[in-house]
PDB file of N, H, CA, C and O in Angstrom:
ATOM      1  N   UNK A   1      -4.075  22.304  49.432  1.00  0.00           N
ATOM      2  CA  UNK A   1      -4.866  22.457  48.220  1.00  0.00           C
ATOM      3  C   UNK A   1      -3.947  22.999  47.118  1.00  0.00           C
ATOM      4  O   UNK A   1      -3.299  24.029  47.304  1.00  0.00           O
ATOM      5  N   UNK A   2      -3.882  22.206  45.802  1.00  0.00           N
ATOM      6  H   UNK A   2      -4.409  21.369  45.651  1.00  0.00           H
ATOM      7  CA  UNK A   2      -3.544  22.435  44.516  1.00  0.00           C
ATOM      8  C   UNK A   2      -4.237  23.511  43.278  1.00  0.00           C
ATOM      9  O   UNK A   2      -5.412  23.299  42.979  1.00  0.00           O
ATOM     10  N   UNK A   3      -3.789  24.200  42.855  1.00  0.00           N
ATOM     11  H   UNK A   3      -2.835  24.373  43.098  1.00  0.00           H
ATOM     12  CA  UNK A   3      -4.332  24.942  41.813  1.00  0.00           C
ATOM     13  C   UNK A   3      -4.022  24.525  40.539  1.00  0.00           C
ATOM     14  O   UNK A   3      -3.110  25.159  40.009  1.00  0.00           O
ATOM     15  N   UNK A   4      -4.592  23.514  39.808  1.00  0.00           N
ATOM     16  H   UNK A   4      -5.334  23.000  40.239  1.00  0.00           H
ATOM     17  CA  UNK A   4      -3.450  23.612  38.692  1.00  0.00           C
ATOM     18  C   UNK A   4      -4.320  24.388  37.284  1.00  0.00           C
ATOM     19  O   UNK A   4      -5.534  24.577  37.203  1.00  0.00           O
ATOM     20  N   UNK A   5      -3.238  24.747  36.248  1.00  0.00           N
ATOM     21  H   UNK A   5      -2.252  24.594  36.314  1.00  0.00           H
ATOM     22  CA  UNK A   5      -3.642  26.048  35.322  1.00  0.00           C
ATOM     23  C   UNK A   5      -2.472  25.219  34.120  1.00  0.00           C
ATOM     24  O   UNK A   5      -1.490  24.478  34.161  1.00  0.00           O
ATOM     25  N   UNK A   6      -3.675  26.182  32.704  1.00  0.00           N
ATOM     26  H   UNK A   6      -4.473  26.783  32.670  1.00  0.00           H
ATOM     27  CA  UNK A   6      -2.560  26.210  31.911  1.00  0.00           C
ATOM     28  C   UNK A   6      -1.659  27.479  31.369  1.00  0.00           C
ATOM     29  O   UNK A   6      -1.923  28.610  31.778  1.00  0.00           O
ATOM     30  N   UNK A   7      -1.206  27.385  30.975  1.00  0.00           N
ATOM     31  H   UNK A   7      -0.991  26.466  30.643  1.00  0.00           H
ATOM     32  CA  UNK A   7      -0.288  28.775  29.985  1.00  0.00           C
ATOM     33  C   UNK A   7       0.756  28.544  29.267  1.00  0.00           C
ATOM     34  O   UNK A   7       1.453  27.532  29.334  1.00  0.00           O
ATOM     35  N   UNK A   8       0.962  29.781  28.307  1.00  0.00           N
ATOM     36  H   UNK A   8       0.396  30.604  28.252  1.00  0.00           H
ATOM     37  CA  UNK A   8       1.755  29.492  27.395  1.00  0.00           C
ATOM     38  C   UNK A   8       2.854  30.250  27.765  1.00  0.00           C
ATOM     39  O   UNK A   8       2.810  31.025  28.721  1.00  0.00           O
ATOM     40  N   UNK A   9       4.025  30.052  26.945  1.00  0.00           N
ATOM     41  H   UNK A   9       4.061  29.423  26.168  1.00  0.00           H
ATOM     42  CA  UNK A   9       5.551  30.158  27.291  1.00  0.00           C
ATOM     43  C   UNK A   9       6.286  31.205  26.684  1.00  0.00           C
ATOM     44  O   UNK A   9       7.391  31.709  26.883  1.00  0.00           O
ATOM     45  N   UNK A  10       4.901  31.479  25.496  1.00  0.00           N
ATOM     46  H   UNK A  10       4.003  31.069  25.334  1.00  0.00           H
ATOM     47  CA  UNK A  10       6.027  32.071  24.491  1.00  0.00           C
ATOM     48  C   UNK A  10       4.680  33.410  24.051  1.00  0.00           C
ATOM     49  O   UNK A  10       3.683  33.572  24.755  1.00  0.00           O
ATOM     50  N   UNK A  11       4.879  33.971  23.173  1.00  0.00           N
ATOM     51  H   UNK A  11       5.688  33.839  22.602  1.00  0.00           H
ATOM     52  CA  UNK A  11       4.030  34.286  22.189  1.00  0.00           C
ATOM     53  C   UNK A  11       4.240  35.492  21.048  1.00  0.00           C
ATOM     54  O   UNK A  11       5.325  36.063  20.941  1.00  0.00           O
ATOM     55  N   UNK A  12       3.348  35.745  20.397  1.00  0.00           N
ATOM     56  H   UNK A  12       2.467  35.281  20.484  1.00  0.00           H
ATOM     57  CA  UNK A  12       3.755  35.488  18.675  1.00  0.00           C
ATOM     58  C   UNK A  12       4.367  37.355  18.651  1.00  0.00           C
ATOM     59  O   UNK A  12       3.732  38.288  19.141  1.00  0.00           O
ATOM     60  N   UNK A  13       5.809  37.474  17.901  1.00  0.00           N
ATOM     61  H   UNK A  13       6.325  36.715  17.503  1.00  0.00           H
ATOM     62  CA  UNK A  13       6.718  39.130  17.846  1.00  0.00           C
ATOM     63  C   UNK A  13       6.985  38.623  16.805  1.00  0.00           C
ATOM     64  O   UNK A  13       7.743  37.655  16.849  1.00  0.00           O
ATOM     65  N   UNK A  14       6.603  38.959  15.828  1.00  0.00           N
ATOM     66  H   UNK A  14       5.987  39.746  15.792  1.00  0.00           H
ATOM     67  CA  UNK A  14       8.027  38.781  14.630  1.00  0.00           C
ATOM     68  C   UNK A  14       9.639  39.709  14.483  1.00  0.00           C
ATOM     69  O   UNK A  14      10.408  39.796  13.526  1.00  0.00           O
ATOM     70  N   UNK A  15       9.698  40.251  15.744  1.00  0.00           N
ATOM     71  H   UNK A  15       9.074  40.180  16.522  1.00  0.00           H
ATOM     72  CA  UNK A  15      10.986  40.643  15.897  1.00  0.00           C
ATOM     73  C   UNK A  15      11.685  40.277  16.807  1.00  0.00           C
ATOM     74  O   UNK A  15      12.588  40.835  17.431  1.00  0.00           O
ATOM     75  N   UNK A  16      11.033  38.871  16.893  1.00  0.00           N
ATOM     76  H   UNK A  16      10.300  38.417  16.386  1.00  0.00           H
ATOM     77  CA  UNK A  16      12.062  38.214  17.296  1.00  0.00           C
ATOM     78  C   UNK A  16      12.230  36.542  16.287  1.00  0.00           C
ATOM     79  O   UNK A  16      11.404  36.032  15.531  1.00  0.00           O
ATOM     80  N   UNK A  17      13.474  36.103  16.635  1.00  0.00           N
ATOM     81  H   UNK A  17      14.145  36.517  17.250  1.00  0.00           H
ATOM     82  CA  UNK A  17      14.170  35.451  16.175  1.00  0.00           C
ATOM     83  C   UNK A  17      12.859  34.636  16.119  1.00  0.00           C
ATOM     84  O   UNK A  17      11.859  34.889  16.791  1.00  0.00           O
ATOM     85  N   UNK A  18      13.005  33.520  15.138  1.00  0.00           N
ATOM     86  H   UNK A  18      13.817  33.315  14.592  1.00  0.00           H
ATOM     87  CA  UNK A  18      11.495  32.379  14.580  1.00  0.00           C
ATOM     88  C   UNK A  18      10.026  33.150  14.884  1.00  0.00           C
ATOM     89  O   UNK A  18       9.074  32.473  14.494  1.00  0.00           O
ATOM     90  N   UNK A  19       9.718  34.224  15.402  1.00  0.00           N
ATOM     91  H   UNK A  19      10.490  34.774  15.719  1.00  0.00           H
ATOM     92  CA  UNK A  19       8.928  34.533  15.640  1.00  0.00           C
ATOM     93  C   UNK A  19       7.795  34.632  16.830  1.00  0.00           C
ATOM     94  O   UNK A  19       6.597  34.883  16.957  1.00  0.00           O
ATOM     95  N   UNK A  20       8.917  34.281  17.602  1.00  0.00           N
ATOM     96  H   UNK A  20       9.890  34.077  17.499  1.00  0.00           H
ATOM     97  CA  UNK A  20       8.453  34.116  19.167  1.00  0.00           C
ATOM     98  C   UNK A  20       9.672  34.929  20.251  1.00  0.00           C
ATOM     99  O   UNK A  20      10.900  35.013  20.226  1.00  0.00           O
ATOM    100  N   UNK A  21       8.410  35.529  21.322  1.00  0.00           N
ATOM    101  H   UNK A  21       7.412  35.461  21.343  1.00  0.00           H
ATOM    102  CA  UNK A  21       9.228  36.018  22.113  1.00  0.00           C
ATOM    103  C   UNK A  21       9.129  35.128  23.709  1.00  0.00           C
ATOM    104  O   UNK A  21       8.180  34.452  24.105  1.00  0.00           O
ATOM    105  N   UNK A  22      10.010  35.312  24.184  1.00  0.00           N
ATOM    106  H   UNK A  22      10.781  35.862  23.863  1.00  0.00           H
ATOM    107  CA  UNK A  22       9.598  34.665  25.905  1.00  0.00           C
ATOM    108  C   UNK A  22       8.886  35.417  26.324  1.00  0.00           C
ATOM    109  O   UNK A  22       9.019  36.630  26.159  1.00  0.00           O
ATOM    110  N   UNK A  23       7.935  34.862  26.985  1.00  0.00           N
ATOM    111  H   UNK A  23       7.828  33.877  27.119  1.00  0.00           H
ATOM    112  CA  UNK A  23       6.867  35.184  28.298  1.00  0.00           C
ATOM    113  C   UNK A  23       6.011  34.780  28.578  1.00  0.00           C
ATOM    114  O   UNK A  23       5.223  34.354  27.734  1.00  0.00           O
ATOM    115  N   UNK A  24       5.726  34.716  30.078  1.00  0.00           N
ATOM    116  H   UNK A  24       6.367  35.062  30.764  1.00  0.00           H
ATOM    117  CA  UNK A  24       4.833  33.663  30.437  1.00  0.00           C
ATOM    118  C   UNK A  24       3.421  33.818  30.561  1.00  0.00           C
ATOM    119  O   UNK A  24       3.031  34.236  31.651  1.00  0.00           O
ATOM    120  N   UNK A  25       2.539  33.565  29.653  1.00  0.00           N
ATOM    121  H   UNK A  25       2.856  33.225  28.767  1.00  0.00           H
ATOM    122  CA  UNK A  25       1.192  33.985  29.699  1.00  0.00           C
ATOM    123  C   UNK A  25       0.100  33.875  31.282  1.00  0.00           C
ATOM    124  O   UNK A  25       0.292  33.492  32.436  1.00  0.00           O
ATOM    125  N   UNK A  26      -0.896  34.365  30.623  1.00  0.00           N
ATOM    126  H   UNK A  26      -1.052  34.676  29.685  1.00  0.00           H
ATOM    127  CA  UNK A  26      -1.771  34.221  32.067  1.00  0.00           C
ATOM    128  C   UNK A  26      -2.140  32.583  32.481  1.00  0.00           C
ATOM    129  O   UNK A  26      -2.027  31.622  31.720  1.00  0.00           O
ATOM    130  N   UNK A  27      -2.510  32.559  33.594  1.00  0.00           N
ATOM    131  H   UNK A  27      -2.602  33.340  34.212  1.00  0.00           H
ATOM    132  CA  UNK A  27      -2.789  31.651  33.996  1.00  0.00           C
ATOM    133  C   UNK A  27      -4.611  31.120  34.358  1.00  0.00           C
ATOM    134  O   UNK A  27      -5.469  31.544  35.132  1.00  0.00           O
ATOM    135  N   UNK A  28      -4.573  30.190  33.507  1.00  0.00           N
ATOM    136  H   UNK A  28      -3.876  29.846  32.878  1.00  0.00           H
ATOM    137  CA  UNK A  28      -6.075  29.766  33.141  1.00  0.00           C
ATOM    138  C   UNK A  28      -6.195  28.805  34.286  1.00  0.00           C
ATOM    139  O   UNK A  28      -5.123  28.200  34.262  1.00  0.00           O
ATOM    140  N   UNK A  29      -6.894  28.346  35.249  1.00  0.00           N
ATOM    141  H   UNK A  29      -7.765  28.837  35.269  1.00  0.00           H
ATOM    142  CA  UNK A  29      -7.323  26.866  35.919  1.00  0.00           C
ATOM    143  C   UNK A  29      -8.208  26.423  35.357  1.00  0.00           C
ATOM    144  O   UNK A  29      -9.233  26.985  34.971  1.00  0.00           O
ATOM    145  N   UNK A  30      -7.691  24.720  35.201  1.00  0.00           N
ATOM    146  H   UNK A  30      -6.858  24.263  35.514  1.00  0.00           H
ATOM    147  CA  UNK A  30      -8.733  23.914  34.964  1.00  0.00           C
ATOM    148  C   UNK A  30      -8.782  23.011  36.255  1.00  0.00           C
ATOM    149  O   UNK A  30      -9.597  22.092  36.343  1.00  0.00           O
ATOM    150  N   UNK A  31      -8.160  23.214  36.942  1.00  0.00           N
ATOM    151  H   UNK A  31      -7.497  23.960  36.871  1.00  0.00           H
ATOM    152  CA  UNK A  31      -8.321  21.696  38.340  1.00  0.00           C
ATOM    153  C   UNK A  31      -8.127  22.217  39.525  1.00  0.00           C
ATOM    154  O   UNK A  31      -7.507  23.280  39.549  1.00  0.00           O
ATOM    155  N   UNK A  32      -8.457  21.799  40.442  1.00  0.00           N
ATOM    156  H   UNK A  32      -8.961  20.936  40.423  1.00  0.00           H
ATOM    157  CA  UNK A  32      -7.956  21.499  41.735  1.00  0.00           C
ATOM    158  C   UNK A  32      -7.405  20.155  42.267  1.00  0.00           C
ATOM    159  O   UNK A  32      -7.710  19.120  41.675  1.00  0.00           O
ATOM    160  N   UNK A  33      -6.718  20.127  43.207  1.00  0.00           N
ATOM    161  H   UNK A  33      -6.470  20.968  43.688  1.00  0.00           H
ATOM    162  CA  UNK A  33      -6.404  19.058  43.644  1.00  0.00           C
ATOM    163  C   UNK A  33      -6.147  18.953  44.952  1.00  0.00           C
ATOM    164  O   UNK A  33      -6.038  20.112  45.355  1.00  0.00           O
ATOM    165  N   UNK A  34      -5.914  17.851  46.266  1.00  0.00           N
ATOM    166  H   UNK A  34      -6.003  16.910  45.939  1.00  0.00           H
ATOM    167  CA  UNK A  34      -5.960  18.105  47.068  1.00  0.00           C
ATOM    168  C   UNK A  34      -4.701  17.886  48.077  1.00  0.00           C
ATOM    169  O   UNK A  34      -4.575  18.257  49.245  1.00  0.00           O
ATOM    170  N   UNK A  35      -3.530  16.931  46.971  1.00  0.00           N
ATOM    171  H   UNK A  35      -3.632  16.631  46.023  1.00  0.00           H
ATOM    172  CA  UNK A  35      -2.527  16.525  47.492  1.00  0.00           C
ATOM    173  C   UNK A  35      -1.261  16.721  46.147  1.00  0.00           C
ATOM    174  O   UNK A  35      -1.477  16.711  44.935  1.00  0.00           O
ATOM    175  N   UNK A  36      -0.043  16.876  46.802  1.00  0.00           N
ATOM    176  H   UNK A  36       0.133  16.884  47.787  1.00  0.00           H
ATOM    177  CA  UNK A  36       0.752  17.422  45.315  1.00  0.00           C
ATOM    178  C   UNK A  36       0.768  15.937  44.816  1.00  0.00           C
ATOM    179  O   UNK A  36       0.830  15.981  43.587  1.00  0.00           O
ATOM    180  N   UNK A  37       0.747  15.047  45.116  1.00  0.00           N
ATOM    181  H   UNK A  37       0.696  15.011  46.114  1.00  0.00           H
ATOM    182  CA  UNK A  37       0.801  13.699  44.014  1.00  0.00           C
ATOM    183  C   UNK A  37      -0.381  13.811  43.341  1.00  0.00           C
ATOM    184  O   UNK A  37      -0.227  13.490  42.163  1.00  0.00           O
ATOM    185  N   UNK A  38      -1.527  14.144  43.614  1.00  0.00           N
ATOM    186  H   UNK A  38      -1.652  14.406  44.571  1.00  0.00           H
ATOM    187  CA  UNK A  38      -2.919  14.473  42.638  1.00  0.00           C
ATOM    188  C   UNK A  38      -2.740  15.463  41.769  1.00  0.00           C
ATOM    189  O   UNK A  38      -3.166  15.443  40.614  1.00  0.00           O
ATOM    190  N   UNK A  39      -1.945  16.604  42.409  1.00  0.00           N
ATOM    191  H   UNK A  39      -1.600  16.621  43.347  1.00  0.00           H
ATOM    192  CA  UNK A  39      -1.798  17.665  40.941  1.00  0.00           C
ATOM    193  C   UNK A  39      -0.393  17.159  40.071  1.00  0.00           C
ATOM    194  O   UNK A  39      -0.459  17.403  38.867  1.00  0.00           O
ATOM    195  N   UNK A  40       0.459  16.702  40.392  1.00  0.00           N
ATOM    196  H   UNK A  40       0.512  16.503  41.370  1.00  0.00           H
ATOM    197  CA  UNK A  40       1.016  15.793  39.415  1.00  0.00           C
ATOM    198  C   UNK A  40       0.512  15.214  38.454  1.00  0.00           C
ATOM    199  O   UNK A  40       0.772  15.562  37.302  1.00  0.00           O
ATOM    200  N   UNK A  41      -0.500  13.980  38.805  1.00  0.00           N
ATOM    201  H   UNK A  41      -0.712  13.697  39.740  1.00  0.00           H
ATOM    202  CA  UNK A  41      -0.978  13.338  38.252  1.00  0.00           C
ATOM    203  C   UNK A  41      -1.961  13.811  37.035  1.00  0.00           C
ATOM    204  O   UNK A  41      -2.032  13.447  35.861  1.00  0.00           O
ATOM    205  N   UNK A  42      -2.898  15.048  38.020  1.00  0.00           N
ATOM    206  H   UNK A  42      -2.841  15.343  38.973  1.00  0.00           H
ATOM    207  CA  UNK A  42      -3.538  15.871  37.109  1.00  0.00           C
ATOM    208  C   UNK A  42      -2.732  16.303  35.504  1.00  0.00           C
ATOM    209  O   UNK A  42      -3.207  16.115  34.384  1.00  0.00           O
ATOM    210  N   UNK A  43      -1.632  16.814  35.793  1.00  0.00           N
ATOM    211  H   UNK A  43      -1.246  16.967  36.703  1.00  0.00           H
ATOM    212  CA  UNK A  43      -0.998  17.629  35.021  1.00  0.00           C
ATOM    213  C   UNK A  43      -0.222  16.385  34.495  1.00  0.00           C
ATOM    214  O   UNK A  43      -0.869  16.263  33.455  1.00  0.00           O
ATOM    215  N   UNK A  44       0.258  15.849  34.467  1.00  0.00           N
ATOM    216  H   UNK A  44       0.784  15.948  35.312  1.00  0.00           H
ATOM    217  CA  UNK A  44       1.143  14.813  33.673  1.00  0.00           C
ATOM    218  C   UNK A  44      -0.169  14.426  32.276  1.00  0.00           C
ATOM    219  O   UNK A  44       0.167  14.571  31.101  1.00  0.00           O
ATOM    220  N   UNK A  45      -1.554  13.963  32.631  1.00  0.00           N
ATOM    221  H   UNK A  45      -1.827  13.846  33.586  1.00  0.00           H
ATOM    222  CA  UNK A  45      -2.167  13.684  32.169  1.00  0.00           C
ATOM    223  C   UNK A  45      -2.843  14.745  31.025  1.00  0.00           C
ATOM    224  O   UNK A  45      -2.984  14.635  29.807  1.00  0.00           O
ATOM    225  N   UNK A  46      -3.064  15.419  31.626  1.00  0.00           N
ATOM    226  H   UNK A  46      -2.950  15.507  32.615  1.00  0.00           H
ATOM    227  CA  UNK A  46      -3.608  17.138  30.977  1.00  0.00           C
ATOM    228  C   UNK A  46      -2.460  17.004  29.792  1.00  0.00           C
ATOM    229  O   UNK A  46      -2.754  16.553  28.685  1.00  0.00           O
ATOM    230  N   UNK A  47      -1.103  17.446  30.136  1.00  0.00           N
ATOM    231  H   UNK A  47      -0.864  17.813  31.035  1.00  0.00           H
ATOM    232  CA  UNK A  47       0.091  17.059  29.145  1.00  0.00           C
ATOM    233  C   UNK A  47       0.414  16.212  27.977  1.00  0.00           C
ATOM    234  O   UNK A  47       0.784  16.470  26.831  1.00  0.00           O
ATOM    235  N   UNK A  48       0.138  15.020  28.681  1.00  0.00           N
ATOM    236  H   UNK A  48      -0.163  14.811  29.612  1.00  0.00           H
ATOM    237  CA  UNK A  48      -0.033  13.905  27.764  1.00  0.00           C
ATOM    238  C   UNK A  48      -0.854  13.960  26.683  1.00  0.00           C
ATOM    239  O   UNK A  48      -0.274  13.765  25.615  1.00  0.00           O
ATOM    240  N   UNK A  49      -2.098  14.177  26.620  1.00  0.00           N
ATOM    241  H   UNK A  49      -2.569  14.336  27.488  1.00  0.00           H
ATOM    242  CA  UNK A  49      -3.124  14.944  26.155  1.00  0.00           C
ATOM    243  C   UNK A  49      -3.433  15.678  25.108  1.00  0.00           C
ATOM    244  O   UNK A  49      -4.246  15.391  24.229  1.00  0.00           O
ATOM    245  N   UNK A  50      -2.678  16.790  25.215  1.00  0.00           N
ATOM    246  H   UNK A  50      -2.018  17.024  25.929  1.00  0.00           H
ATOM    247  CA  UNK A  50      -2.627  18.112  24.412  1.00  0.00           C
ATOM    248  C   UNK A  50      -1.288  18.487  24.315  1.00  0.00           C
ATOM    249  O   UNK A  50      -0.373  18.467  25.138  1.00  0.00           O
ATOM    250  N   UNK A  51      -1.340  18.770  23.364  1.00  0.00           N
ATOM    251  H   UNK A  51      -2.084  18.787  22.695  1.00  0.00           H
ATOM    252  CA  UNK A  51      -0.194  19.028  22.221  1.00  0.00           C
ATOM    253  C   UNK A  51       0.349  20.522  22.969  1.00  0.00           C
ATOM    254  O   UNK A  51      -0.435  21.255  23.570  1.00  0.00           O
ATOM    255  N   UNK A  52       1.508  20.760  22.849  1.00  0.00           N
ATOM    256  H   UNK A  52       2.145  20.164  22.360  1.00  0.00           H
ATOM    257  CA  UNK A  52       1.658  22.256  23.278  1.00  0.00           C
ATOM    258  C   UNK A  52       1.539  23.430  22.509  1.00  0.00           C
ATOM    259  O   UNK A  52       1.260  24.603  22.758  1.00  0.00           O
ATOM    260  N   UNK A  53       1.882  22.661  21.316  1.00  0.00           N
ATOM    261  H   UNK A  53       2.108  21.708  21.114  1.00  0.00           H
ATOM    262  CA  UNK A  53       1.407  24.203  20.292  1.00  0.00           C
ATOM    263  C   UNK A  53       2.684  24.958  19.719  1.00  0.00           C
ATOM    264  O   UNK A  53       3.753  24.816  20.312  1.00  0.00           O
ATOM    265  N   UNK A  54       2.645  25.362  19.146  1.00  0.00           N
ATOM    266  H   UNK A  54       1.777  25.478  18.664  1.00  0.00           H
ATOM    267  CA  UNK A  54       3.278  26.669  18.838  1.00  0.00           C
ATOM    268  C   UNK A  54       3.906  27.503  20.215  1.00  0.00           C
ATOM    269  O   UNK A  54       5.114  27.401  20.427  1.00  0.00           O
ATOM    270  N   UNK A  55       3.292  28.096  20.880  1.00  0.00           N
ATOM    271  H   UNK A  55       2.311  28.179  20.707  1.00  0.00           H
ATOM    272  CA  UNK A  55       3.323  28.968  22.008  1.00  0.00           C
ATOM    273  C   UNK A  55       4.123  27.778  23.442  1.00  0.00           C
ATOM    274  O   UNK A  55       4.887  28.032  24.374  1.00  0.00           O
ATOM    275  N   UNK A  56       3.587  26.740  23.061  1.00  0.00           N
ATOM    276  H   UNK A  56       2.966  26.533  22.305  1.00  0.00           H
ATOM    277  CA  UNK A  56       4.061  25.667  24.355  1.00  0.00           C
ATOM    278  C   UNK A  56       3.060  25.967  25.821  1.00  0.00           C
ATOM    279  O   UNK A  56       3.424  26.220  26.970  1.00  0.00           O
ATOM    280  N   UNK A  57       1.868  25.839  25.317  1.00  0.00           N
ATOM    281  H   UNK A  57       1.572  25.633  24.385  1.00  0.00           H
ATOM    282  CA  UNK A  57       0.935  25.782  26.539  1.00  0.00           C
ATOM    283  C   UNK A  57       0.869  24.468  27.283  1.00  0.00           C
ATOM    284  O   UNK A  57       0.364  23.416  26.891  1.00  0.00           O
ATOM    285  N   UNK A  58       1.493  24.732  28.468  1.00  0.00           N
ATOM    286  H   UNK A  58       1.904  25.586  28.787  1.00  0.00           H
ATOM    287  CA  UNK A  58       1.005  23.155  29.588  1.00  0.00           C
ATOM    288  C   UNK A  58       0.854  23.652  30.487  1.00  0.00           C
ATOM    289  O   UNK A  58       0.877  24.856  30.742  1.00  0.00           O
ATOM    290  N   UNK A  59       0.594  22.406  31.379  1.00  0.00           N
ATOM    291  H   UNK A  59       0.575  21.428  31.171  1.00  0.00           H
ATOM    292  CA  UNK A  59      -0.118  22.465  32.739  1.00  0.00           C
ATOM    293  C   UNK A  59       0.623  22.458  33.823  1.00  0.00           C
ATOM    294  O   UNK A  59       1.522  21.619  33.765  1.00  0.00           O
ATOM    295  N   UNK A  60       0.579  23.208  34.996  1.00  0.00           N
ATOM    296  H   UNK A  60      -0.152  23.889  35.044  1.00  0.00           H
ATOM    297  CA  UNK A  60       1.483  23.448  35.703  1.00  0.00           C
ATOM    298  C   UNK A  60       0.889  23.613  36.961  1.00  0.00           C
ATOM    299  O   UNK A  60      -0.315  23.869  36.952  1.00  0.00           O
ATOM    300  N   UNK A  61       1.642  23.496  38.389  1.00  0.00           N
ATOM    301  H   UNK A  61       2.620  23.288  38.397  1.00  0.00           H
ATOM    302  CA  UNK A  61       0.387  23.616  39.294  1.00  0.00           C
ATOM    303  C   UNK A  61       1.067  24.503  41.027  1.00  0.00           C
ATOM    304  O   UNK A  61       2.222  24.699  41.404  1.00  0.00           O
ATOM    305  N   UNK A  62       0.291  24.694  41.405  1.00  0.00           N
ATOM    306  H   UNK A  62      -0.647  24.535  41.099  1.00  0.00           H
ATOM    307  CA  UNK A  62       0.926  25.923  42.193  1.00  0.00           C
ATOM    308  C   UNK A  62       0.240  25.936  44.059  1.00  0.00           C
ATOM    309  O   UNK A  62      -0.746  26.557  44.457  1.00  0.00           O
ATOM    310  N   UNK A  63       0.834  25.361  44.581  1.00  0.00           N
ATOM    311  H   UNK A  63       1.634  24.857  44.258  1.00  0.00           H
ATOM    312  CA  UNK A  63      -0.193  25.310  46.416  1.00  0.00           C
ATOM    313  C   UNK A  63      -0.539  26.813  46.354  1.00  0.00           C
ATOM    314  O   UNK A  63       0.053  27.793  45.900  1.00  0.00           O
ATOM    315  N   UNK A  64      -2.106  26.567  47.185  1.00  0.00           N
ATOM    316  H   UNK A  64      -2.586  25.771  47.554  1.00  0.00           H
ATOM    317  CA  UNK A  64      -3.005  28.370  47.105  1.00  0.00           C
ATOM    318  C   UNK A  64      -2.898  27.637  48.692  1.00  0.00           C
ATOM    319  O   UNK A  64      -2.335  26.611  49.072  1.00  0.00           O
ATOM    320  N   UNK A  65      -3.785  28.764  49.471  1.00  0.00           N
ATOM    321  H   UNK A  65      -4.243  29.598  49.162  1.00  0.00           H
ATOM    322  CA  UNK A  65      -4.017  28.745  50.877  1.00  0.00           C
ATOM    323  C   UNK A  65      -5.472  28.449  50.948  1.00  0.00           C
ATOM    324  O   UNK A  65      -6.291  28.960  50.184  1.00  0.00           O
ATOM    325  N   UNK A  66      -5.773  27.585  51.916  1.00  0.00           N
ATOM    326  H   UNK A  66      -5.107  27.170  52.537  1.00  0.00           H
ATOM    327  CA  UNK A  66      -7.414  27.414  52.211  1.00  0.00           C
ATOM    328  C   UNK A  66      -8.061  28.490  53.166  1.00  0.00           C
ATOM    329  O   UNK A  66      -9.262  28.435  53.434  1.00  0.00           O
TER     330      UNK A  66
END
């Protein structure tokens, strides 16, 4: 079993350089899946999709335990 989530990469310091600092935000789920070629697929698509933003939010996906 697949977890997949989104989050962002960055977010907003103005002391730092352009105005972004590294770090990796929390992790939101929107899917499950049941095989890693399904959360691929999930997430390639999710990606495709939506824009990343400013911050660079995508989809990413992570095996949980049943």
């Amino acid at each position: 079993m697949y977890r997949i989530f989104t989050r962002t990469w960055y977010r907003r310091n103005p002391n730092f350089p352009g105005g972004l600092e590294p770090h990796a935000g929390r992790k939101t789920t929107i899917a499950h899946a049941a095989t890693y070629a399904a959360a691929q697929d999930v997430c390639r698509v999710w990606n495709a999709n939506h824009a990343p933003g400013r911050l660079s939010r995508k989809a990413e996906f992570e095996q949980v335990k049943e």
